[in-house]
N, C-alpha and C positions, 0 to 999 in steps of 0.2 A: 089754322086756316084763316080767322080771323082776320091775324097781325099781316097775311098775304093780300087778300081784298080790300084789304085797309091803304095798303102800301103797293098796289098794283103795277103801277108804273118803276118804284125801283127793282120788284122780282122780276118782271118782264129783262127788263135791262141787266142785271146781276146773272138771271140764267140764260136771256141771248150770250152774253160774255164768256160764261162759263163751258156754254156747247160751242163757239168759236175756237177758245183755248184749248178743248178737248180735240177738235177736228183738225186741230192746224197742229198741235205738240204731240197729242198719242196717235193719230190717228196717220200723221203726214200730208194732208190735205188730200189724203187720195181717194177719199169716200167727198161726195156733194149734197149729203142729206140732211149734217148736221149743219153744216154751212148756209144751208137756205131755210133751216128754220132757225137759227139763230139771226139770219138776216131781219126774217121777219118780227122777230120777237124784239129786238132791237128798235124795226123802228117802230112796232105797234110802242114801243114805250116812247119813243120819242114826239110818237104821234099824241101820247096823253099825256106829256108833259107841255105841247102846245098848246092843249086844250081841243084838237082838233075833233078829235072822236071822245063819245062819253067814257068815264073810265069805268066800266064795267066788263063782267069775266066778257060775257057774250058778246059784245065788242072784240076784247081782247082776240076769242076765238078766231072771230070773223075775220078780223082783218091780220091776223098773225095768219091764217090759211090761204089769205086774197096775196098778200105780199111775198110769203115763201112760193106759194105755188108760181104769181107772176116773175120772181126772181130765178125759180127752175128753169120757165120757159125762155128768158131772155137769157139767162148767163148759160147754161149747158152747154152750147154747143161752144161757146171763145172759151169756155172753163177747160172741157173735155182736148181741146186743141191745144191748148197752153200746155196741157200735163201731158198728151202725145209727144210733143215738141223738145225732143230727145238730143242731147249732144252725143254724137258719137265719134268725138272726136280721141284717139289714142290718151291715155292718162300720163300724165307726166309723173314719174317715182323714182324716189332716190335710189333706188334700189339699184337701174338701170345701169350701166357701168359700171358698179363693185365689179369688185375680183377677189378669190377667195380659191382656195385648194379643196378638191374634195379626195374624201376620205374612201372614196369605193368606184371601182370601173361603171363609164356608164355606155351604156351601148345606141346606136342612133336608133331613136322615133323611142326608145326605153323609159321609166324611169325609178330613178331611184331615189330614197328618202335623206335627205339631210340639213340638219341642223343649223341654224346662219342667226344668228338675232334674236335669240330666243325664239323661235319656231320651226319646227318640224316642216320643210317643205320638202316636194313633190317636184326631183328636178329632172327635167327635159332637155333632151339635145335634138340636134340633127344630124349630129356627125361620131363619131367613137370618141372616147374620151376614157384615157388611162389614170386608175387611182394615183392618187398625188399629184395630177397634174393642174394646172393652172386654170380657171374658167373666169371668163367673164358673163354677167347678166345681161342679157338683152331684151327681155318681156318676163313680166310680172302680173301673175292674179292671184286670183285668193286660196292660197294656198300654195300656188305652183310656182314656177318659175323656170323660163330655158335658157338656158348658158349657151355660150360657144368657148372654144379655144380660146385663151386671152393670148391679143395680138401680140403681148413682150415677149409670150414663148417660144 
């Protein structure tokens, strides 16, 4: 505990760092709690390597609690907006125009299971589709995927 109070200003700044990297790498930046107390512990450290505030714990406290709290109430709501701000725009996948035979009749709005790429998908039509016959891919998620008729057939 000693070698900490001794050395306040590099733990401040070593554990702001270490709960930034936690909240931005494990966490995905989708929690704001670790991110505004590491704000604050950041610059309480940078604040006592100024010299500005004395370097003591009860300092440290104070103004690590005045800086994350004032950084909650300014940045929450462009934080919160930022991470709403959603693309929804169709994904572009290779997948998308393969062609490929399948091994089992599949029936329209149906589906059935088959093998393409090393995975197990879950395939979809809109229209009847006879074993062996020709499909092409026209949408892909996770797991699924819906074919149509490939047009050469």
């Amino acid at each position: 505990m000693e070698l900490v109070t001794n050395n306040l200003a590099q733990a401040l700044l070593i554990l702001g760092l270490v709960l930034l990297v936690i909240e931005v790498l494990v966490l995905g930046f989708s929690t704001f709690f670790l991110f505004f107390l590491a704000l604050g512990l950041i610059a309480t450290s940078l604040l006592f390597f100024a010299s500005l505030i004395p370097e003591t714990v009860i300092s440290a406290l104070i103004s690590t609690s005045l800086i994350s709290g004032l950084s909650a109430v300014l940045l929450w709501k462009p934080l919160k907006n930022m991470q709403n701000n959603v693309d929804k725009a169709p994904i572009e996948n290779d997948f998308i125009g393969q062609s490929f035979q399948l091994n089992e009749a599949l029936s329209a709005n149906g589906t059935i299971k088959h093998q393409y790429s090393g995975i197990s998908w879950n395939v979809s039509s809109e229209q009847d589709i006879a074993a062996g016959e020709e499909v092409e891919v026209v949408w892909v998620g996770v797991g699924r995927m819906k074919v149509k008729k490939a047009s050469n057939a």
